[in-house]
Structures are given as structure tokens and as C-alpha cells.
C-alpha positions in Angstrom: 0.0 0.0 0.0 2.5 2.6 0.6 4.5 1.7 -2.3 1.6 2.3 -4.8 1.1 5.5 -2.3 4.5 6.9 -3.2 3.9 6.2 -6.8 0.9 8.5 -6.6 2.6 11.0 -5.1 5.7 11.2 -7.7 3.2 11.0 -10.5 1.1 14.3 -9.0 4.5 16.1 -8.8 5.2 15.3 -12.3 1.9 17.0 -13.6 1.5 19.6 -11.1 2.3 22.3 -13.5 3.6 26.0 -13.2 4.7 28.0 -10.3 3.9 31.7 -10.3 7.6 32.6 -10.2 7.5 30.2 -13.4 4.6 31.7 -15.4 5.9 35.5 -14.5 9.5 34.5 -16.0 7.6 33.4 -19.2 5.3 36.2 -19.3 8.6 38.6 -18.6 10.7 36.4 -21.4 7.2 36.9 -23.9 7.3 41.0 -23.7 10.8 41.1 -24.4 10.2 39.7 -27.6 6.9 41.3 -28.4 8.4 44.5 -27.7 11.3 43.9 -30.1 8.8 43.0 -32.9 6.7 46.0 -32.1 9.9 48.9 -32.5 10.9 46.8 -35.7 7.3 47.5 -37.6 8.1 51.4 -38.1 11.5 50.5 -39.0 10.6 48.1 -41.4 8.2 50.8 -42.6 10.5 53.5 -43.3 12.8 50.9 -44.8 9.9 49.9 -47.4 8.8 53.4 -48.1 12.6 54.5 -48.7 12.8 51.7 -51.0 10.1 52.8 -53.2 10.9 56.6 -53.3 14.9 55.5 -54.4 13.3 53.4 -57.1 11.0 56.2 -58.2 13.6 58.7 -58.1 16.0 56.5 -60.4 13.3 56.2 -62.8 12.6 60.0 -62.7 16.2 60.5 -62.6 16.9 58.2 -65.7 14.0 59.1 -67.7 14.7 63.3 -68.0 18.9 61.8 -68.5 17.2 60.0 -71.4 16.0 63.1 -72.8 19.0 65.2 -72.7 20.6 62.3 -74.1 18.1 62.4 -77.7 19.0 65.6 -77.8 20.9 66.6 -80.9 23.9 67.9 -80.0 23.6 71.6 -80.9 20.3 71.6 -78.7 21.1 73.5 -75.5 17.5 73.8 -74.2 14.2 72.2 -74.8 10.8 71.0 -73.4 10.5 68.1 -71.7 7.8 65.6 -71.5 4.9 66.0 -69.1 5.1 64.6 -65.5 1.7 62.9 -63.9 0.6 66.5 -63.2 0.6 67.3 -67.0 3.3 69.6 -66.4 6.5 70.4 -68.5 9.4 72.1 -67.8 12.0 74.0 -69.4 15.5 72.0 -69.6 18.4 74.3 -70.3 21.3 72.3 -71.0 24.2 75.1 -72.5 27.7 74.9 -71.5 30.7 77.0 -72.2 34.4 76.4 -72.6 36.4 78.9 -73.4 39.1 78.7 -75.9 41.7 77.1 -75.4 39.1 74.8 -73.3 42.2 73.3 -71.1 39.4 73.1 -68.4 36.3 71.7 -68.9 32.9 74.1 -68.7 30.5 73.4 -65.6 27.1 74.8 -65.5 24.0 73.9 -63.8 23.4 72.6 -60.0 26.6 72.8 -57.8 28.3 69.8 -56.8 29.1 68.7 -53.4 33.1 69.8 -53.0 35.0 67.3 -54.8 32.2 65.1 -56.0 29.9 64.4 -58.4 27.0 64.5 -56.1 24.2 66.8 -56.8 24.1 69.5 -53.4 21.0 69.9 -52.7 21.8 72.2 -49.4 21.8 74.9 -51.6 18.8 76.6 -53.9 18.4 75.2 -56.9 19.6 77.1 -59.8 17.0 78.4 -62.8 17.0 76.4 -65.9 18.7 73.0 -64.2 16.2 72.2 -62.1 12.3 71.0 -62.5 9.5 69.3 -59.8 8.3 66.1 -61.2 4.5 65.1 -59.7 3.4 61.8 -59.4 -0.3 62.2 -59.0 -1.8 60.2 -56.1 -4.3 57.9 -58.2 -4.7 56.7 -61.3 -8.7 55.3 -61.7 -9.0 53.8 -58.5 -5.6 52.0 -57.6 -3.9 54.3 -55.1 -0.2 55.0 -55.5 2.0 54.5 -52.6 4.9 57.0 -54.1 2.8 59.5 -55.0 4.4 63.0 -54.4 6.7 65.7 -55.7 10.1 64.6 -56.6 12.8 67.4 -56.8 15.1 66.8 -59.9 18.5 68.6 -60.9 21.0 68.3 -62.7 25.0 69.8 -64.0 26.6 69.3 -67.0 30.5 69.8 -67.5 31.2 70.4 -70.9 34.5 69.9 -73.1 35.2 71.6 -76.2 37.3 70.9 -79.4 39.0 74.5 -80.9 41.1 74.7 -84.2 42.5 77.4 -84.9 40.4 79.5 -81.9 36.6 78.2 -83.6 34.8 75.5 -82.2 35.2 72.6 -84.5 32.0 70.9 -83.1 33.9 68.6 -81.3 33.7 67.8 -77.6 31.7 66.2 -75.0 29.2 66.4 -72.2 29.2 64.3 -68.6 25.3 64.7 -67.6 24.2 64.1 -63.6 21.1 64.2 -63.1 19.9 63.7 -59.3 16.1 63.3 -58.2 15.0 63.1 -54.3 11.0 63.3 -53.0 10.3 67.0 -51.8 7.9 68.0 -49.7 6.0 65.4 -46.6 8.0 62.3 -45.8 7.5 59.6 -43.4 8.6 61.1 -40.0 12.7 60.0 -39.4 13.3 59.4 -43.0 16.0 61.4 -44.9 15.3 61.8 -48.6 18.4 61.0 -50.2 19.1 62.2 -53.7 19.1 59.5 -56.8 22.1 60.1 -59.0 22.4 59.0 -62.5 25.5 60.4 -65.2 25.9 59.8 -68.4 28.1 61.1 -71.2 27.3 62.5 -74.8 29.8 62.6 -77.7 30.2 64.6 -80.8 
């Protein structure tokens, strides 16, 4: 009898379950990781918003590059194609070098000292610069990088002379930056797309 007894009792201490000190670990254990989760959705967030408006400027960025590209190469200004707004802008593209052109011309947005980065802690400068909408539907499908985008761009220019005339020789490096303007997602710092190319006579 008391050996079946003791039996009993080591088979209720097996299933006797948690201790309060137990489930408050657990619990305590549980909100750590919840927590963590929780701070990572606005991270993640920002992260996929960020994503979109980089993408969206390198497509704005490529597609007015594009353009000056076409260009024939006399053409120092022209109209571009409408953004999602309807709106155009005016794209000056001139350049001088002066002869003998033992330095190439620079013209348009300045340049971070040193760099070919667009600086955009400066005003923008007349003629190199245009806003590019991206209207917020189209129908009834919402788009989630809708906004303004701010695009600029510099062109350094190199000239061929004979003889002190221009021969029509020469080429042009093209940047072209584009960065979303205007209301962001709160903590997010709009950092400027950069895309260069170069045209040859």
C-alpha cells in the first residue's frame, strides 16, 4: 500500500504544473520579444517606403537623362515631357568652354566639393532644375509613391577648338539627381538619386 502510495505522489509532482515565479518568467521572457517586434514594424516601414521613393527617383532620374541624351547635339534647351501633373518644364542644357578649353565648362546645380553629387543644401539654380508630380491615383488604384520629386541636374562640358573656332567637337558628362520633396515619413531622410551619363560629338 504505501509503495503504490508513493507512486501517486511522484506521478502528482510530475503534472502539477507551473509556479507563479515560473509563469511571470515566461510572461517577462514573452514581452521582451513582443516589444522587439513591435519597434521593428516602423523601422521596417520607413525601410519599405525609402525603398520605393529611391526606385521612383532613379526612374525620374533616368528618364529626364534619357532626354538630354536624344538631344541633338547643338540643342542647348528644350521642353520636356509632361510629368503625372501634366506639367513640362524648361531643360536648359548650355555649357561654355572657353578657348583654349584646357578646363572643362561646368554649369548647372553645384556639386558637393570634390564630388559628383548633386548639393541639394543649396537653392536650386534656374533652368537645371524642375519638380516632377506623381499624381496620387490613377482610376482607382492608389499609389504608394505618390508625391513631388525634386530633380536637378550639371553638365561639365569639353570643347574641341582649331584654330580658336569650335570645330563641333567635344563632349558632355550629364548628372542628373532626383529626391521626393515635400512630406515624408517622420525619421526618414530623402536621399538624392544620382544617374550620369556622357554624350559625344
Amino acid at each position: 500500500m504505501n509503495r503504490f502510495a508513493n507512486r501517486m505522489n511522484r506521478g502528482n509532482r510530475k503534472n502539477r504544473g507551473f509556479s507563479l515565479a515560473e509563469a511571470m518568467v515566461a510572461i517577462g521572457v514573452l514581452s521582451v520579444g513582443v516589444l522587439s517586434l513591435a519597434r521593428l514594424v516602423p523601422y521596417a516601414t520607413r525601410n519599405d517606403y525609402g525603398s520605393r521613393t529611391d526606385a521612383t527617383g532613379t526612374f525620374i532620374a533616368m528618364r529626364e537623362l534619357e532626354q538630354m541624351i536624344a538631344q541633338p547635339w547643338g540643342v542647348t534647351s528644350f521642353t520636356d515631357a509632361a510629368d503625372g501633373n501634366s506639367a513640362t518644364a524648361a531643360v536648359n542644357m548650355s555649357c561654355a568652354c572657353a578657348d583654349p578649353c584646357t578646363t572643362p565648362g561646368e554649369a548647372g546645380a553645384p556639386f558637393v566639393g570634390g564630388t559628383e553629387t548633386i548639393n541639394y543644401s543649396v537653392g536650386a539654380v534656374n533652368g537645371y532644375q524642375r519638380t516632377y508630380t506623381i499624381v496620387q491615383a490613377t482610376g482607382n488604384t492608389a499609389k504608394i509613391n505618390m508625391g513631388s520629386y525634386d530633380v536637378r541636374w550639371h553638365i561639365t562640358c569639353y570643347r574641341y577648338y582649331v584654330g580658336g573656332v569650335a570645330n563641333g567637337g567635344g563632349f558632355d558628362k550629364i548628372v542628373v539627381a532626383a529626391r521626393p520633396s515635400g512630406s515624408l515619413v517622420p525619421g526618414m531622410i530623402p536621399i538624392p538619386a544620382h544617374i550620369r551619363a556622357v554624350r559625344m560629338k
